[in-house]
C-alpha positions in Angstrom: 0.0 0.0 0.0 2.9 2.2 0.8 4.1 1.8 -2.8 1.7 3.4 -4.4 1.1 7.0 -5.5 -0.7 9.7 -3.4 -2.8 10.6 -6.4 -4.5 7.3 -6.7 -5.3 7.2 -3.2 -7.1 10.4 -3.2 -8.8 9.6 -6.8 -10.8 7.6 -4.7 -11.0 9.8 -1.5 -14.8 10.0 -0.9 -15.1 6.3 -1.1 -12.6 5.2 1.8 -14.4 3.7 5.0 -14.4 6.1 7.9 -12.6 4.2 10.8 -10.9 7.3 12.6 -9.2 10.3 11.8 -5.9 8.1 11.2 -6.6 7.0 7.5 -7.0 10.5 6.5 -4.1 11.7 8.3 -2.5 8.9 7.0 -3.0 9.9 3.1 -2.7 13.2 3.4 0.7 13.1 4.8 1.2 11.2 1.8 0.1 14.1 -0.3 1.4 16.8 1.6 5.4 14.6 0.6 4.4 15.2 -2.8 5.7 18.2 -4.3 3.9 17.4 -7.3 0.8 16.9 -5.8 -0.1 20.6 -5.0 0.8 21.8 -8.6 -1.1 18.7 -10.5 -4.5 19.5 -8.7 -4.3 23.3 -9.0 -3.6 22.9 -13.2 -5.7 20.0 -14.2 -9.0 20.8 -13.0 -11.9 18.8 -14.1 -15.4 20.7 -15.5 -17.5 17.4 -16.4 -20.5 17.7 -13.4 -22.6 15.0 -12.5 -26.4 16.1 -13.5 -28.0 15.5 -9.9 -25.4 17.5 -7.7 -24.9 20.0 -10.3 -28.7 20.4 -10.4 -28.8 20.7 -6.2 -25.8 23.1 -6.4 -27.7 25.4 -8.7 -30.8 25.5 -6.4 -29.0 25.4 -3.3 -27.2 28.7 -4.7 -30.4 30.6 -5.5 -31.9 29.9 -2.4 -28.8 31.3 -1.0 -29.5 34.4 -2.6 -32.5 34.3 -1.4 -31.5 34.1 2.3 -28.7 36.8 1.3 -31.5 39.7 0.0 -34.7 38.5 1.4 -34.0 36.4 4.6 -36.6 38.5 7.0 -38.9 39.5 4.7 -39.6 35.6 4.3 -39.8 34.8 8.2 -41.3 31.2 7.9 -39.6 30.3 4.8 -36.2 31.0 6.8 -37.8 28.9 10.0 -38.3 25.7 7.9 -35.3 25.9 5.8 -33.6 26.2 9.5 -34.6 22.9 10.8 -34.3 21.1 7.8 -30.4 22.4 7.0 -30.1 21.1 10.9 -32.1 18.2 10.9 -30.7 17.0 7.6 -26.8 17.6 8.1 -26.9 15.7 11.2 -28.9 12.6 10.3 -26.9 12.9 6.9 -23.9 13.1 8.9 -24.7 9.9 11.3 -26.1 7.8 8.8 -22.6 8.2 6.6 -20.6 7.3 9.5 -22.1 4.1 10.4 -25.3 3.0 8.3 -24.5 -0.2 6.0 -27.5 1.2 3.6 -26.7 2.7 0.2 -26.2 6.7 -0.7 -29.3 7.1 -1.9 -31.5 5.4 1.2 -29.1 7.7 3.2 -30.0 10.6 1.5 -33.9 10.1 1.3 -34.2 9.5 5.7 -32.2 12.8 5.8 -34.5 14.1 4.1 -37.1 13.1 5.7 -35.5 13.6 9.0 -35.0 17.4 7.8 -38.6 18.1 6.6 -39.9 17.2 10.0 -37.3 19.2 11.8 -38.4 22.1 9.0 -42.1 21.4 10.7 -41.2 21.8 14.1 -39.1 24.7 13.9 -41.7 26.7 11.7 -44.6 26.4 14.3 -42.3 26.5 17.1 -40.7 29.9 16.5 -38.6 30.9 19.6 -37.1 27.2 18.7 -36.6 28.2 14.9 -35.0 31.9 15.8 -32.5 29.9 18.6 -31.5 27.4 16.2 -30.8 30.0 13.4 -28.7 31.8 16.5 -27.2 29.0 16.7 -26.5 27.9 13.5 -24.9 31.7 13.0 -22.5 31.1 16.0 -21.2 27.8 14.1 -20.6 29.3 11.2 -18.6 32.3 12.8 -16.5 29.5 15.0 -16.0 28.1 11.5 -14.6 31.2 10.4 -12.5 31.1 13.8 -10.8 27.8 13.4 -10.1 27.9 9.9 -7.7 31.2 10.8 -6.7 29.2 13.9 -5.7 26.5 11.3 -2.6 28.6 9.6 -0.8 29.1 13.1 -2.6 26.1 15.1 -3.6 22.4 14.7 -5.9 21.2 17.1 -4.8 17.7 18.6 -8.3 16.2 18.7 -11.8 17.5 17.5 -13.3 18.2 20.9 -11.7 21.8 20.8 -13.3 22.9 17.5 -16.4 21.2 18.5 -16.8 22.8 22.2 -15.9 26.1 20.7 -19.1 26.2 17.8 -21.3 24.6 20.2 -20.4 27.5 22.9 -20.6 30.3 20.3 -23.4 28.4 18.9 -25.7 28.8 22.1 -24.3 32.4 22.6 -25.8 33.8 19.4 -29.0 31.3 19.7 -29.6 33.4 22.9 -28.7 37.0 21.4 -30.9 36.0 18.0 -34.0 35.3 21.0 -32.9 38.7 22.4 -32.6 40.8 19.4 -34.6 38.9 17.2 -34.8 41.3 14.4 -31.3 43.0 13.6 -30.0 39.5 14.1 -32.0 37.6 11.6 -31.0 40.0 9.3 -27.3 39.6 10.0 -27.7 35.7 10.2 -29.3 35.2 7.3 -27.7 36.6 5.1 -24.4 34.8 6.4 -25.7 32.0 5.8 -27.2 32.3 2.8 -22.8 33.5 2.2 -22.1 30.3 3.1 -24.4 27.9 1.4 -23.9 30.1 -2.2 -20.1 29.7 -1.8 -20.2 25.5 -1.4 -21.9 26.2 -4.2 -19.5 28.0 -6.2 -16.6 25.5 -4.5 -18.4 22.9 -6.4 -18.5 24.0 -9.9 -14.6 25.4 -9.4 -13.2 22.5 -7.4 -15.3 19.7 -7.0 -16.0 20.9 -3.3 -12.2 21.1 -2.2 -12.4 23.9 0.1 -15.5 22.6 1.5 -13.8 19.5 1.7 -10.8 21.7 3.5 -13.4 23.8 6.3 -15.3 20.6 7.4 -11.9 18.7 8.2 -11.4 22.1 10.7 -14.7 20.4 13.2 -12.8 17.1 13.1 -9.4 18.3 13.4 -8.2 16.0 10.1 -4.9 17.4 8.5 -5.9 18.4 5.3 -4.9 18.3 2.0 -3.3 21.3 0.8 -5.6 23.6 -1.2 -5.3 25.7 -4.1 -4.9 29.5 -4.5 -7.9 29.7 -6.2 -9.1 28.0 -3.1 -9.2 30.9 -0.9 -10.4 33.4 -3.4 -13.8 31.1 -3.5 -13.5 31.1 0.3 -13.6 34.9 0.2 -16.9 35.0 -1.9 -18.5 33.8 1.4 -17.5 36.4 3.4 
């Protein structure tokens, strides 16, 4: 296994097993030895898009417009989209770790799981506005540990994970307090961050994406392009 070349490990990196943090680290140090690596992904990028994601990306990016320009003015539209983004990342999430069913039965319980989180935190309001609070203070601990990242790695992922979840219930409670000044603001971060996955995937395949979500699980990374953090910057 050792013998063989980084590139064809991470052809195939969305298909290897999760069993801990070590295989990643393990072929990412692989890449990061490369010299050649860096310069062979950053030059021969790849524009042929599957029809369903490229389809999802398309909508997901006009709806975060949407949230960008219009967030407040659509108050239960932004309630239900705010459960369902929740409820479907983290049933998503658990079912990829460690359900034996396919992709696409994954993908359809998520769903499910999401609408009916969508439900409950339309008619259940304060519960909506806390969890968009909350999903703001995330996405600015996010922002945090990906700076953290150039000077810092975290040893394990309970220090990135503390950290959103504290900042996460900090701005849950100042969205309840300040209801509508903060919707505004959180909205349209959010609708930032959705439309620039988005764009990472029509530019990179989702790279950078790839690159922020190994922040929460403290995963050393493969090095990104310079491009990269130009389609980082669109989000902010």
């Amino acid at each position: 296994m050792s013998d063989m070349h980084p590139e064809d490990f991470l052809a195939n990196y969305d298909y290897f097993p999760i069993y801990g943090n070590c295989v990643y680290a393990d072929i990412d140090a692989m890449a990061l030895n490369d010299s050649s690596y860096l310069s062979d992904r950053c030059t021969n990028l790849t524009y042929k898009y599957d029809i369903v994601p490229a389809i999802v990306c398309a909508t997901c990016f006009l709806l975060g417009l949407l949230h960008v320009f219009l967030g407040y003015r659509l108050f239960k539209y932004i309630m239900f989209m705010t459960g369902f983004v929740i409820g479907t990342s983290i049933c998503f999430t658990v079912l990829n770790q460690y359900s034996r069913w396919d992709a696409i039965v994954d993908i359809g319980i998520a769903l499910v799981m999401g609408i009916m989180c969508g439900l409950v935190t339309l008619f259940l309001k304060l519960l909506g506005i806390f969890l968009a609070g909350f999903q703001f203070g995330a996405l600015i601990g996010l922002v945090i540990l990906i700076i953290v990242e150039q000077f810092f790695h975290p040893p394990s992922e309970f220090g990135p994970l503390s950290g959103m979840g504290i900042l996460g219930i900090c701005f849950g409670c100042a969205f309840m307090a300040y209801k509508k000044i903060m919707l505004i603001f959180g909205t349209s971060f959010t609708g930032a961050a959705v439309s620039m996955v988005c764009v990472d995937y029509y530019v990179e395949k989702f790279m950078m994406a790839k690159y922020v979500l190994d922040r929460i699980t403290a995963v050393i990374s493969q090095p990104v392009c310079w491009f990269s953090w130009i389609v980082l910057g669109t989000f902010i």
